[in-house]
N, C-alpha and C positions, 0 to 999 in steps of 0.2 A: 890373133892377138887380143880382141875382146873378148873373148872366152880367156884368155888366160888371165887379165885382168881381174876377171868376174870373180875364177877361183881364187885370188889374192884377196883381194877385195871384204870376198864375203866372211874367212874367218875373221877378220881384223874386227867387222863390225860387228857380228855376236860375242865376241870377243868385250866391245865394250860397254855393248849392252847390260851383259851379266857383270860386268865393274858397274857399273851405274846402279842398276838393280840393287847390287850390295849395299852400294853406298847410301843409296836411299832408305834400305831397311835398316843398316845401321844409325842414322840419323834419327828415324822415327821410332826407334827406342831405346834412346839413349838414358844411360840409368842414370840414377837420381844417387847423387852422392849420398842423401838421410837413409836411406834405407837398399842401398847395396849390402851383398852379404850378408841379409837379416834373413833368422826364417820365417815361413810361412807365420808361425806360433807368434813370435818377437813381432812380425808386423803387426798383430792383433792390438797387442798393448796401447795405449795413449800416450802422447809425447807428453809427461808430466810437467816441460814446460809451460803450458798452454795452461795448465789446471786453474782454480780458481783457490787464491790461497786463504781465501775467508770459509773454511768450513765448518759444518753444524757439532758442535759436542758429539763426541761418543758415547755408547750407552751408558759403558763403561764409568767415561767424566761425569757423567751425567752422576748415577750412584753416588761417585764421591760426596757430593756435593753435600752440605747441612740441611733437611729440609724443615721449615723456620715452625711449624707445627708440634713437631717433636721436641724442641728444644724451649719456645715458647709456652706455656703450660698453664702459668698466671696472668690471665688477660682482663681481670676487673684492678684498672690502674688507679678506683680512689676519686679521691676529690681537687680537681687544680683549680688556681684562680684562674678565672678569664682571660685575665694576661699574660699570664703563664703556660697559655695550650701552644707550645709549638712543637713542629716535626722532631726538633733538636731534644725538649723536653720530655717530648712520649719515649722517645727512643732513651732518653736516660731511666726512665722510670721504668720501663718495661726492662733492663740490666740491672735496677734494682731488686726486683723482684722474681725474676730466675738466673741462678747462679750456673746455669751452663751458658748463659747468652753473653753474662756481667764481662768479659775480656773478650771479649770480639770485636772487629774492627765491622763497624755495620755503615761506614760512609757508602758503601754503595749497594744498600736495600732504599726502595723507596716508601716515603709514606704520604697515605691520602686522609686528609685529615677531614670531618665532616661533624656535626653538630654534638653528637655527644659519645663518638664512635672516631677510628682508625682504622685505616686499612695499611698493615703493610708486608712488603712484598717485594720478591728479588726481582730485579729486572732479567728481561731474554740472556744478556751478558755478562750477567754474575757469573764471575767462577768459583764463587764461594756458598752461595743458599739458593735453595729454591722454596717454592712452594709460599703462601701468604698467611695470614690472620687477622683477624679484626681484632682490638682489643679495645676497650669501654673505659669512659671514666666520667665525671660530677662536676662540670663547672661550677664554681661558685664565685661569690663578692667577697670582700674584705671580711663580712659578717658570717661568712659558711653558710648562706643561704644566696638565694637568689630574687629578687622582685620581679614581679609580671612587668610586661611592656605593653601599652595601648595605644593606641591611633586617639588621634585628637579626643573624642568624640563617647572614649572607651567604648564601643560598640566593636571592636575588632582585638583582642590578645595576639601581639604579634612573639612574643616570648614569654616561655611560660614561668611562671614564680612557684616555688617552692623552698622547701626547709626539712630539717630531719627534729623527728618526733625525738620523748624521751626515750620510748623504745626502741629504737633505731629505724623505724619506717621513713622514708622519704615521700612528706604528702605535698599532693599539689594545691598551690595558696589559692584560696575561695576566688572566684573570680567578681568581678565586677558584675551589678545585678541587671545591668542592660547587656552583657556581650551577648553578639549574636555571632561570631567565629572564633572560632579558634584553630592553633596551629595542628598539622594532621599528625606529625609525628612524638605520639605521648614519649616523654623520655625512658632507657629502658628501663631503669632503676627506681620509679615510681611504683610506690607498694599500696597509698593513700591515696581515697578520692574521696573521703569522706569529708561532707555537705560542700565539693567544690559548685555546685550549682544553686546550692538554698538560694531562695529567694529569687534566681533567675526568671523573669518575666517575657519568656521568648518562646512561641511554639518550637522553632529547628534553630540547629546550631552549627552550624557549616564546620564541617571539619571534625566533627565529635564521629560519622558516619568510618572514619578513615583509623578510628585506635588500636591501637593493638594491645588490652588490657591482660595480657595474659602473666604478669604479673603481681597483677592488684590483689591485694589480700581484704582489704576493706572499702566497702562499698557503702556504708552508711552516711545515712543523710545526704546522700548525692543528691535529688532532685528535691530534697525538703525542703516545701511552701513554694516550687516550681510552677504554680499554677496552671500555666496556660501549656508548659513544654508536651508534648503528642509528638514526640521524632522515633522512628522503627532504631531500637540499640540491639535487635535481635542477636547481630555478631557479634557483640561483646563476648569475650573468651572469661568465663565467669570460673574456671577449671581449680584456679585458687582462693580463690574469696573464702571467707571465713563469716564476714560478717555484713548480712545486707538489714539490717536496722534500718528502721522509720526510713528506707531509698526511697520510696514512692510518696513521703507521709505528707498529707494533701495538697500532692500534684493531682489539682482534681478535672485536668481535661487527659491526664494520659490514658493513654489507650490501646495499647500496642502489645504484639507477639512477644512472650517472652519464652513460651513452652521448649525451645530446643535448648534455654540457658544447661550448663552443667552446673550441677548445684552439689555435688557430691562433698566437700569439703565444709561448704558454710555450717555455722551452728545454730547463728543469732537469725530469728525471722521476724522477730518482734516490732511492733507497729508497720511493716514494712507495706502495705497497703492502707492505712489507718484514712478513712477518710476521702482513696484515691474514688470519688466519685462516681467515676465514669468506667473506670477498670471493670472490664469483663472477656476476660482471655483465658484459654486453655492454660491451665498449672499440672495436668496430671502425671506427666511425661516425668517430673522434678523427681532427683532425686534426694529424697529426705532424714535418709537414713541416722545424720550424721547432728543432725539439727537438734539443741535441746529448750532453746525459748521460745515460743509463736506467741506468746501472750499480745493479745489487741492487733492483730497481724492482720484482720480484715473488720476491724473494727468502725463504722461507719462506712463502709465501700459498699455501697447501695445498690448499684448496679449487678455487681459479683453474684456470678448464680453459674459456676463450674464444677462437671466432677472433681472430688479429690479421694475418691477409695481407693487410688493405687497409692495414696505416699505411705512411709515408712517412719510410722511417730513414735518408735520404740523406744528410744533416747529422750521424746520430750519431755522435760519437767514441768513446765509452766505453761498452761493454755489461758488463762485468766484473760476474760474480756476479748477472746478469740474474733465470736463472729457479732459479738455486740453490735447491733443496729445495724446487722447486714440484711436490709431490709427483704431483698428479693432473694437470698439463699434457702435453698431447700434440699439439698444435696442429701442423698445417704451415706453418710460416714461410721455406720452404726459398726463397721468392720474393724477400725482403727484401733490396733494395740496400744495401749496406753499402760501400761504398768509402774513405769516410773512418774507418770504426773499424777501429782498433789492437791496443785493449782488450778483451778478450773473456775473459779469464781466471773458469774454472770456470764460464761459460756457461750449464751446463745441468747443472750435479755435482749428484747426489743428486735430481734432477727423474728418478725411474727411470722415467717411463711413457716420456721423452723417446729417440730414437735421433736419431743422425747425419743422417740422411737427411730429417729433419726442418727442419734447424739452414740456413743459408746458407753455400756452398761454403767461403768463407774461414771460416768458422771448424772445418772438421771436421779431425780429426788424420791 
């Protein structure tokens, strides 16, 4: 009787073993309604629900775009009053003045407006421009110039004053004869610096160290009657200048490098050490090619005793009262082409180290 139980028994419960078995592996992978029926490929894909709907330009959009360089073209905007430099006002004046920009809606370029300069520029989510430009303009006052600004004491220029010449040069106004700084940033449109220092009574000048003159065309009477100033202007970018007249004419403690100046441009060299004392620096380096006056150019500068047989005096006219009472000069310049000067009167008077044999043939007696 138990034995026949046993066989009853025992299919029943493998029997329900392998239901259970099933049931449980049906359970443990039970599909997932998102992705039943997908294939292998389709499951790869990303549920584009999920994406991030903020995405970057295409390169494509990107293209489209205006880039503000190309269309901008005229970026010297002139001269505004003071109270009149706004974001509002650059941006009208820069639509005045290129006609691919004039009808465009430019409320959403930005601009950084700064001393005598613009910067403007699309922002990351322009859909309309890219790319930036600076563009320049002239503050001025009521009068179309400007006045300097000083600290109590005028020993500090805290803003610079200038005006525009008859020729159209914009020079900067003489400074006061005590300043001992001034601001680092020359404006860019400053062409004049002629006698901003005369009579200045200050060895350095804080902030003169910082200019970027590569603009300047004239440089006359800068330091005339400077006496005491001795500051290294070695960097001055001299690349335009035209005219450095009486610059040095008796600053009688300067003393300083000037030999890597680029001189290629200047004409006038006349009086331009007259007197400077103490002056005794390498000149050979200059180039002179271009220069047609040196008359009294080291006139009384005592000290002075430099080679000068590499300059190129082919263009000078007028040497008259050159090295007059350059006491300590003895230099051989006997090599010096001179064919267009005329002028050579008292040459070398009272320069006693000096002889004939030194001088170029046309001028010996």
């Amino acid at each position: 009787m138990k034995k026949k139980l046993l066989w009853i028994i025992t299919p029943i419960l493998i029997l329900l073993a392998l239901i259970g078995t099933g049931v449980g592996i049906s359970i443990g992978k039970r599909p997932n309604p998102n992705t039943e029926n997908r294939t292998d490929e389709e499951s790869k894909i990303p549920n584009q629900d999920n994406e991030n709907n903020n995405v970057n330009p295409t390169p494509n959009e990107e293209n489209q775009k205006i880039n503000l360089p190309q269309i901008i073209t005229k970026r010297d905007l002139g001269t505004f009053l003071e109270n009149n430099i706004t974001e509002a006002n650059i941006l009208l004046k820069v639509k005045e003045l290129n006609s691919e920009f004039k009808d465009r809606d430019v409320t959403s370029l930005i601009v950084e407006k700064f001393k005598y300069t613009a910067i403007i520029k699309a922002s990351s989510e322009d859909s309309t421009f890219k790319g930036e430009v600076e563009v320049r303009f002239i503050p001025i006052d009521q009068s179309g110039a400007k006045r300097s600004v000083y600290n109590q004491d005028q020993t500090i220029c805290e803003e610079f004053g200038y005006y525009k010449e008859t020729n159209g040069d914009w020079r900067l106004e003489l400074f006061d004869h005590s300043i001992n700084s001034v601001p680092e940033e020359l404006p860019w449109f400053i062409t004049s610096l002629e006698a901003a220092f005369e009579d200045n009574f200050n060895t350095i000048i804080k902030g003169l160290d910082k200019w970027d003159t590569s603009n300047v065309t004239n440089m006359a009477l800068m330091f005339n009657r400077a006496e005491e100033f001795n500051q290294d202007i070695s960097h001055f970018n001299t690349s335009n200048v035209t005219d450095m007249s009486a610059m040095f004419y008796k600053a009688f403690n300067f003393n300083q490098p000037l030999n890597k100046w680029n001189t290629s441009n200047v004409t006038n060299m006349s009086q331009m050490f007259t007197e400077s004392k103490s002056f005794n620096q390498p000149l050979n380096n200059w180039n002179t090619s271009n220069v047609t006056d040196m008359s009294a150019m080291f006139y009384g500068a005592k000290s002075f005793n430099q080679p000068l047989n590499n300059w190129n005096t082919s263009n000078v006219t007028d040497m008259d009262f050159m090295f007059k009472s350059a006491k300590s000069f003895n230099q051989d310049i006997s090599s010096w082409d001179v064919p267009k000067c005329n002028e050579f009167e008292d040459f070398i008077k009272d320069a006693t180290k000096m002889t004939e044999d030194l001088i170029p043939k046309k001028f010996r007696k």
